[in-house]
TIFIGU-897413 format. One record per atom (N, C-alpha, C, O): residue in three letters; residue number from 1; z, x, y. Coordinates in steps of 0.02 Angstrom, whole numbers. Layout:
REM residues N
SITE   code   pos        w        u        v
SITE    ala   NUM        Z        X        Y
...
//
This chain:
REM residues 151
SITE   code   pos        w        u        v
SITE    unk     1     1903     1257     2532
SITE    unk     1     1904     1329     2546
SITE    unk     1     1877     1365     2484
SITE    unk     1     1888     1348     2425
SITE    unk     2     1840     1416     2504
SITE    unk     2     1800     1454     2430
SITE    unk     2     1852     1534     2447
SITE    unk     2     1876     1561     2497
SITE    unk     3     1851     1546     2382
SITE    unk     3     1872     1616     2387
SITE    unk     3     1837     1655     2360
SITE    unk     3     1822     1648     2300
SITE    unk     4     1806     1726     2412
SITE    unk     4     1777     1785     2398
SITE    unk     4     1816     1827     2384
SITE    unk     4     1863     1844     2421
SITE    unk     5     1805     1848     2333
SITE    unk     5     1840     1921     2286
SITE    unk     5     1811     2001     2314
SITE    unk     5     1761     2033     2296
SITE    unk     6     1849     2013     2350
SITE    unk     6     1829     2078     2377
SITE    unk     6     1853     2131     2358
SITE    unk     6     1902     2119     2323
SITE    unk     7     1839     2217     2366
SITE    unk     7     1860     2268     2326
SITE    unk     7     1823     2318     2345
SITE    unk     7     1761     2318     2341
SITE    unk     8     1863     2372     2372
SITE    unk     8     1844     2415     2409
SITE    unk     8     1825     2468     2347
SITE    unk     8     1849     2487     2293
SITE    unk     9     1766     2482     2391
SITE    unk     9     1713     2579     2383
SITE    unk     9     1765     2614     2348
SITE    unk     9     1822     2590     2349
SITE    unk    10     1752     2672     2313
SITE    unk    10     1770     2730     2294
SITE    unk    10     1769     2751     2365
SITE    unk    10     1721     2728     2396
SITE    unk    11     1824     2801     2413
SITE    unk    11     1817     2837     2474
SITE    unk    11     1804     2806     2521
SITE    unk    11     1784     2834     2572
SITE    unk    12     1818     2688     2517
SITE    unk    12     1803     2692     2573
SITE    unk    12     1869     2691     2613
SITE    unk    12     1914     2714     2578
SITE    unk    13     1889     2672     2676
SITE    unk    13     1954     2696     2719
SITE    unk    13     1973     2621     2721
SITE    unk    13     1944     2575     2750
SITE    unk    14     2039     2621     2676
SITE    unk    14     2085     2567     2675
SITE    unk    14     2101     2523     2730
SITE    unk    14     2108     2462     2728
SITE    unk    15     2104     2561     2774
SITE    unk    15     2143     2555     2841
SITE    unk    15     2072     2515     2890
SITE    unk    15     2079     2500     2949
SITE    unk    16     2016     2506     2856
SITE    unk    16     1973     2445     2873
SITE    unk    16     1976     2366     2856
SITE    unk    16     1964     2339     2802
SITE    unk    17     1996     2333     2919
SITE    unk    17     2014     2264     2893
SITE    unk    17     1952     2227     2843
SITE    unk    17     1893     2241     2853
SITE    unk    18     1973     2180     2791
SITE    unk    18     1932     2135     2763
SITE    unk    18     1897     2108     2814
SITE    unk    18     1899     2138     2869
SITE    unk    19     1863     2054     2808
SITE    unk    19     1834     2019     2839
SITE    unk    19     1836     1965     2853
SITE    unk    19     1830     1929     2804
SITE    unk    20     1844     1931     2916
SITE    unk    20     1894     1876     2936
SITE    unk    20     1881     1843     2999
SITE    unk    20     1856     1877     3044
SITE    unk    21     1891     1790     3007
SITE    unk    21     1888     1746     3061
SITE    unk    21     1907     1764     3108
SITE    unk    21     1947     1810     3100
SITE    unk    22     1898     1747     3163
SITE    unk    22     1919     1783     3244
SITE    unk    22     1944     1732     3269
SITE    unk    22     1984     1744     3315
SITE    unk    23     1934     1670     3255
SITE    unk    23     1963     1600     3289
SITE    unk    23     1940     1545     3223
SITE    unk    23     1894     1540     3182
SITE    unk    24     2006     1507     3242
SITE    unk    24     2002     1449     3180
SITE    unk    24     1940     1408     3170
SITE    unk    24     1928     1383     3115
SITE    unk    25     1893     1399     3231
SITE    unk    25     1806     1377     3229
SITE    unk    25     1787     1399     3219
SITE    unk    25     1732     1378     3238
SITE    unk    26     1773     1479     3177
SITE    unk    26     1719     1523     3166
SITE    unk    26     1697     1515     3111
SITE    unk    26     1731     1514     3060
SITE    unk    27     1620     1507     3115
SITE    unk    27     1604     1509     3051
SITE    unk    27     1579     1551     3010
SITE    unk    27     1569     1540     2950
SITE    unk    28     1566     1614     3048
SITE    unk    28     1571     1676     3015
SITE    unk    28     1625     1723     3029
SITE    unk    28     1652     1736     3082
SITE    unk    29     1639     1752     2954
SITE    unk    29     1693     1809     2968
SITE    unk    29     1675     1884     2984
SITE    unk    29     1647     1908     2935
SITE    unk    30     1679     1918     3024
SITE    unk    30     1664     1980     3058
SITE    unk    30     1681     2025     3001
SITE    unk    30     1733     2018     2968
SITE    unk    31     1629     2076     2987
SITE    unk    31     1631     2123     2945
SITE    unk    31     1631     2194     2983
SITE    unk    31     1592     2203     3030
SITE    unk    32     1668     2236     2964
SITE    unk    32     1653     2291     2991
SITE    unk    32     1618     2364     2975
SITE    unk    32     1598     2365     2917
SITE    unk    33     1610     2407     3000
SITE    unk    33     1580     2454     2970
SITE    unk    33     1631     2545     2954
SITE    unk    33     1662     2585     2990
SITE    unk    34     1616     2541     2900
SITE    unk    34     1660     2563     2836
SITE    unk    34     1636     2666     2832
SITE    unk    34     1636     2700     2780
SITE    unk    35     1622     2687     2890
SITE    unk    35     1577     2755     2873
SITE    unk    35     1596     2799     2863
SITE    unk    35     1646     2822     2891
SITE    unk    36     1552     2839     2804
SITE    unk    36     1571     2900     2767
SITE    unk    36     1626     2958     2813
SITE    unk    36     1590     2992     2850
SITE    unk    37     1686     2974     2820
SITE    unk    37     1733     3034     2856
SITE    unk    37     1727     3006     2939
SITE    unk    37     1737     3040     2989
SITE    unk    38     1712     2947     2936
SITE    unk    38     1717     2910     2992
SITE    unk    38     1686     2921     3055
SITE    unk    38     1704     2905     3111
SITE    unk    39     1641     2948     3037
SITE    unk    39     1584     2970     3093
SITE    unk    39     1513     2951     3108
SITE    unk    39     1460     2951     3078
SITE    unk    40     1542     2929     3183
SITE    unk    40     1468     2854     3210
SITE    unk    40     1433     2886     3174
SITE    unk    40     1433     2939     3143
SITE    unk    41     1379     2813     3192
SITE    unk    41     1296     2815     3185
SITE    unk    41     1276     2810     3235
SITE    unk    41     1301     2763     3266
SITE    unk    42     1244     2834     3258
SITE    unk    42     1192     2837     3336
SITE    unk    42     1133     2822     3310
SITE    unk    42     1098     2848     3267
SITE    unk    43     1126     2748     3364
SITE    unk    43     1066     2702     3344
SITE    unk    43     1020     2713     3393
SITE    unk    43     1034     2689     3448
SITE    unk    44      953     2752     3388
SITE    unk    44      928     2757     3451
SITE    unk    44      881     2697     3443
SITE    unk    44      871     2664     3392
SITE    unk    45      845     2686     3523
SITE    unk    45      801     2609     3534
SITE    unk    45      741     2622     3459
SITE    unk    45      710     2671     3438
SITE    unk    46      745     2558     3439
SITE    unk    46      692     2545     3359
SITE    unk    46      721     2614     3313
SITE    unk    46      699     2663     3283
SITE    unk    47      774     2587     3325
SITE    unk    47      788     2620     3257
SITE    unk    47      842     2585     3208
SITE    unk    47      888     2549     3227
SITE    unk    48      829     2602     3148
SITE    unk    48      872     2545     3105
SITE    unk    48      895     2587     3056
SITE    unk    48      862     2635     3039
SITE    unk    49      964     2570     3022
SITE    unk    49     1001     2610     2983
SITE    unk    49     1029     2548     2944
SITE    unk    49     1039     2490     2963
SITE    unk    50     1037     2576     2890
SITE    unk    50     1085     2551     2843
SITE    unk    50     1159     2554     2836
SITE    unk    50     1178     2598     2796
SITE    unk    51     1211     2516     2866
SITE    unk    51     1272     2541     2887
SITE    unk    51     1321     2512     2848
SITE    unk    51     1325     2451     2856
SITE    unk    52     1362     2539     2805
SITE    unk    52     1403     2525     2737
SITE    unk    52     1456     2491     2751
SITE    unk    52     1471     2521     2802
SITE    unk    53     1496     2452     2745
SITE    unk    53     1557     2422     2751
SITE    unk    53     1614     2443     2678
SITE    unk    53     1669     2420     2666
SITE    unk    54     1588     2478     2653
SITE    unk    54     1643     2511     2611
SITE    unk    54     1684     2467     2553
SITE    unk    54     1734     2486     2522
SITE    unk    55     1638     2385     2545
SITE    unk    55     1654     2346     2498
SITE    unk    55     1611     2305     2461
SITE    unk    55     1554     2293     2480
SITE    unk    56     1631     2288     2421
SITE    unk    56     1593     2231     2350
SITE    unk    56     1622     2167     2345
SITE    unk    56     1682     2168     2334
SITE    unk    57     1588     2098     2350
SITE    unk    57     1615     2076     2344
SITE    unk    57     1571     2031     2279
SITE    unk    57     1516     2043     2254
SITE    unk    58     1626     1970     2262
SITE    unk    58     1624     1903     2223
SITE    unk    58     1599     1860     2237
SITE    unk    58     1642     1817     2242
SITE    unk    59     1543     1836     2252
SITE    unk    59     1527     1755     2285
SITE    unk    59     1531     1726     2219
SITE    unk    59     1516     1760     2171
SITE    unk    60     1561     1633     2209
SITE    unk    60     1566     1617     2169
SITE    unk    60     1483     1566     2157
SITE    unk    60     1446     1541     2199
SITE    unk    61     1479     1567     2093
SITE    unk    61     1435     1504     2087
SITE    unk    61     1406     1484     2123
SITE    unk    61     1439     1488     2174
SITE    unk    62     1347     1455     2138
SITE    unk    62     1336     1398     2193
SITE    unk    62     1343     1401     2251
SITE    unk    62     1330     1352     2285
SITE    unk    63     1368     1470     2284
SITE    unk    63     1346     1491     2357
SITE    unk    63     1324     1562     2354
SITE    unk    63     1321     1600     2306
SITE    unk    64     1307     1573     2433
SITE    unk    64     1276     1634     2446
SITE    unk    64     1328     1649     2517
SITE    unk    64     1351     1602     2549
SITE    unk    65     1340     1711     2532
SITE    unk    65     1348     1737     2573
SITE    unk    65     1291     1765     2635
SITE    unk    65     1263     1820     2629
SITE    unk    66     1280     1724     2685
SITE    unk    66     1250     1749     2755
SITE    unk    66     1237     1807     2789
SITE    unk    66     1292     1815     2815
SITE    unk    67     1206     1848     2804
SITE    unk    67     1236     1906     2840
SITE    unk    67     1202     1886     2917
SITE    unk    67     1142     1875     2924
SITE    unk    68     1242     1884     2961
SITE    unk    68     1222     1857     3036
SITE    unk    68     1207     1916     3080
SITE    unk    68     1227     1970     3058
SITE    unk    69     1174     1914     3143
SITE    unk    69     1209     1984     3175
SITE    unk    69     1252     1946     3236
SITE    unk    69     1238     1887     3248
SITE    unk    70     1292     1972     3266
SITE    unk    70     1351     1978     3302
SITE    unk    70     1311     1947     3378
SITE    unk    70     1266     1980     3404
SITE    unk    71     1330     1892     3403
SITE    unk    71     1285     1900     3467
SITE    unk    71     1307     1932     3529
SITE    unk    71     1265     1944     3571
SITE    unk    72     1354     1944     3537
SITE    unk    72     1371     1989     3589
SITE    unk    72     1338     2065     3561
SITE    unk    72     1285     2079     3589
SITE    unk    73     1351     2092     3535
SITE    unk    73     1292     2129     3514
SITE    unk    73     1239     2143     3523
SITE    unk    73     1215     2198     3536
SITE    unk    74     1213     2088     3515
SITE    unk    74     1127     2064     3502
SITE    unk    74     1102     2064     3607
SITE    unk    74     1053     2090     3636
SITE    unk    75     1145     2035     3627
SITE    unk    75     1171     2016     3702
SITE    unk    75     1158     2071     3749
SITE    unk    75     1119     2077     3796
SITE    unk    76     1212     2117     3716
SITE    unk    76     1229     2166     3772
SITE    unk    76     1225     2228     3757
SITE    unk    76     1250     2274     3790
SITE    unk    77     1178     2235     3683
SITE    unk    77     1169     2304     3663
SITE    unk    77     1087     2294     3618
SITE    unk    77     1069     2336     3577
SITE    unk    78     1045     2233     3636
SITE    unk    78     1000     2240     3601
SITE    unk    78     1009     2260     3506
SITE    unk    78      964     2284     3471
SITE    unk    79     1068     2244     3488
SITE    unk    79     1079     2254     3401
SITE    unk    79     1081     2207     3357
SITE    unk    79     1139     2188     3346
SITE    unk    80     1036     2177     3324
SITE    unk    80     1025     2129     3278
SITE    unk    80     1001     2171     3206
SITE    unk    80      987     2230     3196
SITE    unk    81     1003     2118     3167
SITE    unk    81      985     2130     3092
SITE    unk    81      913     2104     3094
SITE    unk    81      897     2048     3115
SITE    unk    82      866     2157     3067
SITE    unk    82      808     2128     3051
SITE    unk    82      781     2079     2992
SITE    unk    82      721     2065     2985
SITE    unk    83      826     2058     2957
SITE    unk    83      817     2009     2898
SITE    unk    83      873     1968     2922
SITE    unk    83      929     1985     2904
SITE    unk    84      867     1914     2960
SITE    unk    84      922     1883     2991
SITE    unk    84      891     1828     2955
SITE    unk    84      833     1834     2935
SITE    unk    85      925     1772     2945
SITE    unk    85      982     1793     2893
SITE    unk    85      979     1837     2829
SITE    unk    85      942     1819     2784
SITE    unk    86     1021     1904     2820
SITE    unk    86     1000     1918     2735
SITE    unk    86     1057     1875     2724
SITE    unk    86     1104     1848     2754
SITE    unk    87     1022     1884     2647
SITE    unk    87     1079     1816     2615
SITE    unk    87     1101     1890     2531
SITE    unk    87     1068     1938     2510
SITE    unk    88     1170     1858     2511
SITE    unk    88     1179     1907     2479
SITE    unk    88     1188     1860     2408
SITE    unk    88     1227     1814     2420
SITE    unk    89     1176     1859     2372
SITE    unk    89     1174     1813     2296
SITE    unk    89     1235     1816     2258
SITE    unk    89     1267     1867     2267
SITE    unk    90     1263     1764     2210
SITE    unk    90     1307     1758     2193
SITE    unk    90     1307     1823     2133
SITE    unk    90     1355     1861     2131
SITE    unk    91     1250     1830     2087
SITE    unk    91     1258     1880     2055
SITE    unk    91     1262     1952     2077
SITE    unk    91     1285     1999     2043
SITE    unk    92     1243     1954     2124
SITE    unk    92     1264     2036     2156
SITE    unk    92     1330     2066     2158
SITE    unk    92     1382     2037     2174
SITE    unk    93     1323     2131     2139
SITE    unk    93     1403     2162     2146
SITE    unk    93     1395     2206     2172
SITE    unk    93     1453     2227     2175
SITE    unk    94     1361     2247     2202
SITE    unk    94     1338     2327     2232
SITE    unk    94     1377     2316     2297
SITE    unk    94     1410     2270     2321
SITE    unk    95     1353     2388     2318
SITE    unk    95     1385     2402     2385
SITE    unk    95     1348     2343     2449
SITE    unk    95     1287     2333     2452
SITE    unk    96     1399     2309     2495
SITE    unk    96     1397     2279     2526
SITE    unk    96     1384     2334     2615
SITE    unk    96     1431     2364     2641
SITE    unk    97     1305     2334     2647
SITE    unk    97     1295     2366     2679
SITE    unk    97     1228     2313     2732
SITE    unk    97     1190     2273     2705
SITE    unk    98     1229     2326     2799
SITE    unk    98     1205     2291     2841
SITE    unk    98     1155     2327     2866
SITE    unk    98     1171     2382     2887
SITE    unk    99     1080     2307     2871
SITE    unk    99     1051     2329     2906
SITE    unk    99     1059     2331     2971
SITE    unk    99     1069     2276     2997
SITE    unk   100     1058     2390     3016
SITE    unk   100     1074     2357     3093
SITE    unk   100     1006     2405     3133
SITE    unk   100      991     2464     3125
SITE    unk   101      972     2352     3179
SITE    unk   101      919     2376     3221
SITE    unk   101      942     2371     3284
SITE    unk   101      982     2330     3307
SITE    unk   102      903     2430     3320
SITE    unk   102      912     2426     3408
SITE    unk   102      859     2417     3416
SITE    unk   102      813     2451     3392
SITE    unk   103      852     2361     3458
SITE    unk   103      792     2312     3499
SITE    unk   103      799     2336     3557
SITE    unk   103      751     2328     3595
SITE    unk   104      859     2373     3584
SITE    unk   104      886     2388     3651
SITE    unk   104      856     2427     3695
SITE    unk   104      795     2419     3687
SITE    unk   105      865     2460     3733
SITE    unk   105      820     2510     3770
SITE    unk   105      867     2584     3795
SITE    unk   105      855     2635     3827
SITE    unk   106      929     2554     3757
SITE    unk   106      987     2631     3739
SITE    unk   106     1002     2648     3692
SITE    unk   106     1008     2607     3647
SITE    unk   107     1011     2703     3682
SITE    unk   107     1064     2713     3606
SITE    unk   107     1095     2671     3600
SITE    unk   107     1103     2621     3635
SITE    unk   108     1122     2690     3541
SITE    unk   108     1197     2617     3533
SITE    unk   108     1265     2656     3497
SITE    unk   108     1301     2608     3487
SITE    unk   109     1282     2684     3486
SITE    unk   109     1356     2705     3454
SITE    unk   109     1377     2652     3407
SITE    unk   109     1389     2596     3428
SITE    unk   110     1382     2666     3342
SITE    unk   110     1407     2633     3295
SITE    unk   110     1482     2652     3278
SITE    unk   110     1482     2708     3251
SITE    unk   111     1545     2626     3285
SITE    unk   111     1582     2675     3292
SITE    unk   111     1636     2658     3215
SITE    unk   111     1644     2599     3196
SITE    unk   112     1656     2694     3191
SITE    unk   112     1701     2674     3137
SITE    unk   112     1726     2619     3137
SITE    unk   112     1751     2605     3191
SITE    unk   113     1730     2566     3083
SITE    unk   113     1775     2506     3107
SITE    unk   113     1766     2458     3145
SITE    unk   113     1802     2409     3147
SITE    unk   114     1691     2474     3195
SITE    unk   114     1661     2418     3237
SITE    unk   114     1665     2367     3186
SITE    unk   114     1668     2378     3125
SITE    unk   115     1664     2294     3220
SITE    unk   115     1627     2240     3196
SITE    unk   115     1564     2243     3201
SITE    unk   115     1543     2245     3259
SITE    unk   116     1500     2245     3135
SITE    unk   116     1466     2254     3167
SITE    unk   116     1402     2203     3141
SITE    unk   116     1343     2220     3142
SITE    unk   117     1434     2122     3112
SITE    unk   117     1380     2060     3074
SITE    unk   117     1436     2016     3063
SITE    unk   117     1495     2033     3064
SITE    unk   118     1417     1968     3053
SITE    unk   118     1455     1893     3043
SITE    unk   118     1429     1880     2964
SITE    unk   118     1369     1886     2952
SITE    unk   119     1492     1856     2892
SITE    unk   119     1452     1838     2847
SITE    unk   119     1471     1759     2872
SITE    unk   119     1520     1736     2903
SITE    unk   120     1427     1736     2851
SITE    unk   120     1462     1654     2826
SITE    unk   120     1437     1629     2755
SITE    unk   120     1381     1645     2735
SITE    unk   121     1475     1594     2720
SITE    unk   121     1478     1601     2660
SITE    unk   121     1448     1514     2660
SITE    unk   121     1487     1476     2689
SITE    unk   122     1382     1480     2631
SITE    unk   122     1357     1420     2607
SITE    unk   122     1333     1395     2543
SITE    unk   122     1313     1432     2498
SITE    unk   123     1335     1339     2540
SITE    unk   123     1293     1311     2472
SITE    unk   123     1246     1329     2463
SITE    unk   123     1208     1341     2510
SITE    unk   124     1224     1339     2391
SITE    unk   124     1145     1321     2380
SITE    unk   124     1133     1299     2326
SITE    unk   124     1168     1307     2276
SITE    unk   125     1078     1268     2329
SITE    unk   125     1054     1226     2283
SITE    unk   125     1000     1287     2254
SITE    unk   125      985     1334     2291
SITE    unk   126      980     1283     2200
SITE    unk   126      897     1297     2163
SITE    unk   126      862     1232     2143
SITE    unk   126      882     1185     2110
SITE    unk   127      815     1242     2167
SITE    unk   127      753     1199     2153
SITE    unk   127      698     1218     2096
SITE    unk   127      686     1274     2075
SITE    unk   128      657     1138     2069
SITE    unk   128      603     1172     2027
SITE    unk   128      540     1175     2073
SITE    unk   128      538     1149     2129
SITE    unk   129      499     1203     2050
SITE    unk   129      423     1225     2098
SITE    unk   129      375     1187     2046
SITE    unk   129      369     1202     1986
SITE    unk   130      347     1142     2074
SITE    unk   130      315     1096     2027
SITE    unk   130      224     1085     2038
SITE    unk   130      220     1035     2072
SITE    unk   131      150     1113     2022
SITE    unk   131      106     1108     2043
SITE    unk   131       95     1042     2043
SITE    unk   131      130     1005     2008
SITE    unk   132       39     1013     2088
SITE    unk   132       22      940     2068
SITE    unk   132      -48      940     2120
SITE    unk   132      -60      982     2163
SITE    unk   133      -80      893     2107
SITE    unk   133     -128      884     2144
SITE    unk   133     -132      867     2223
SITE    unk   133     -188      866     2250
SITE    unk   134      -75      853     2257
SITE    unk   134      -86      818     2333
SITE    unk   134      -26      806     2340
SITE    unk   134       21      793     2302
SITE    unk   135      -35      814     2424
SITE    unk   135       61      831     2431
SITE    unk   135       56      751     2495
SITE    unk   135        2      737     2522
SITE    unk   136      123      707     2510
SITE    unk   136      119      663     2536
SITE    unk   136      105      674     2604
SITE    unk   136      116      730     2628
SITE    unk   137       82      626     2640
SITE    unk   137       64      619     2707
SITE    unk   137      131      612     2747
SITE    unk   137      182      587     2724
SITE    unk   138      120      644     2826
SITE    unk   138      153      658     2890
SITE    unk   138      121      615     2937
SITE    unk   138       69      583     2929
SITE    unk   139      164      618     2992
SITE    unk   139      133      629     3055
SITE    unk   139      133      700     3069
SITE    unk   139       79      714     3095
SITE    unk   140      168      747     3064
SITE    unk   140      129      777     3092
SITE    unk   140       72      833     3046
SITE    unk   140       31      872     3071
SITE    unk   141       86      823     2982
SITE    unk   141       40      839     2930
SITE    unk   141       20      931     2936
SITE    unk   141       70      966     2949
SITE    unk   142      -12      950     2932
SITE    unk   142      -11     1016     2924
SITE    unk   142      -19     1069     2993
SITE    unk   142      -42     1126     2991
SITE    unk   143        8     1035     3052
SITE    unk   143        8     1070     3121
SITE    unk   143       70     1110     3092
SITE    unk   143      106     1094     3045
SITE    unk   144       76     1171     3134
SITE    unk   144       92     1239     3100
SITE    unk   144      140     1258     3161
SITE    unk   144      179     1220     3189
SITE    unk   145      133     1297     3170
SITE    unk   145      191     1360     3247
SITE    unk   145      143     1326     3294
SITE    unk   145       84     1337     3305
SITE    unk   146      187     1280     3319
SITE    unk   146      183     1264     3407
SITE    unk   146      149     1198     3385
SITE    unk   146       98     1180     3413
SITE    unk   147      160     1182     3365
SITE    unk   147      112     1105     3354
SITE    unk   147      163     1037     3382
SITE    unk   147      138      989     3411
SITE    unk   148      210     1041     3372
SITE    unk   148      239      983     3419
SITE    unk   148      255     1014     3483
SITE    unk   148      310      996     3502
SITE    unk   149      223     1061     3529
SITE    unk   149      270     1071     3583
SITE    unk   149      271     1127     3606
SITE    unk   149      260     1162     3556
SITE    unk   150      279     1177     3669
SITE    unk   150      287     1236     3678
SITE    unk   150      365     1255     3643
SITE    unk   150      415     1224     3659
SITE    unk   151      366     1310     3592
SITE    unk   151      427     1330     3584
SITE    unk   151      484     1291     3560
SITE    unk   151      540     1318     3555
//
């Protein structure tokens, strides 16, 4: 188990749960949205906002935090994150805030306190980037989008 160090906004509303599992298989914890005197955001179709969750957190060392979007959401309101996955870095401390887009073909009501992204918290490695003359052989070698297959 890793522990994230979390710590709420100046002004944001206490009375917003952390962020947390919904069932003991989940692998993301539902974040919610944290807004200024607690008053929606109205998402109209292609439109995207920046929507605050009212906290900072700690990732330790050696992981990153996920930001997912919600699929019931995504489902039944056309609302995804357009940088799916953002990933949030262990050195970051700033305000913790979700892009959210409507793909949908309605408004959407963002409402205080919604759930409104999944983080999940993973490893990572850094790698070195190394030039060299010739990179090893495939089968399927440099076929690109769609090359084994429709889709």
């Amino acid at each position: 188990m890793v522990a994230i160090r979390v710590i709420r906004e100046d002004g944001a509303d206490p009375a917003i749960a952390l962020p947390s599992y919904e069932t003991t298989g989940a692998a993301g914890a539902d974040v919610r949205a944290n807004l200024p005197d607690g008053a929606p955001i109205t998402l109209k179709p292609g439109q995207r906002a920046l929507v605050p969750t009212g906290l900072r957190i700690e990732i330790p060392n050696g992981y990153e935090v996920q930001v997912r979007p919600r699929s019931g959401l995504a489902l039944k309101h056309g609302i995804t994150l357009p940088n799916t996955p953002g990933t949030i870095d262990s050195d970051y401390r700033g305000p913790l805030g979700v892009i959210l887009l409507n793909v949908g073909q309605e408004s959407f009501e963002i409402a205080h306190g919604e759930r409104i992204a999944q983080l999940v918290v993973a490893p990572v490695m850094q790698a070195t980037f190394e030039a060299v003359e010739a990179l090893s052989d495939t089968d399927r070698g440099a076929g690109g989008f769609g090359s084994t297959g429709r889709g």
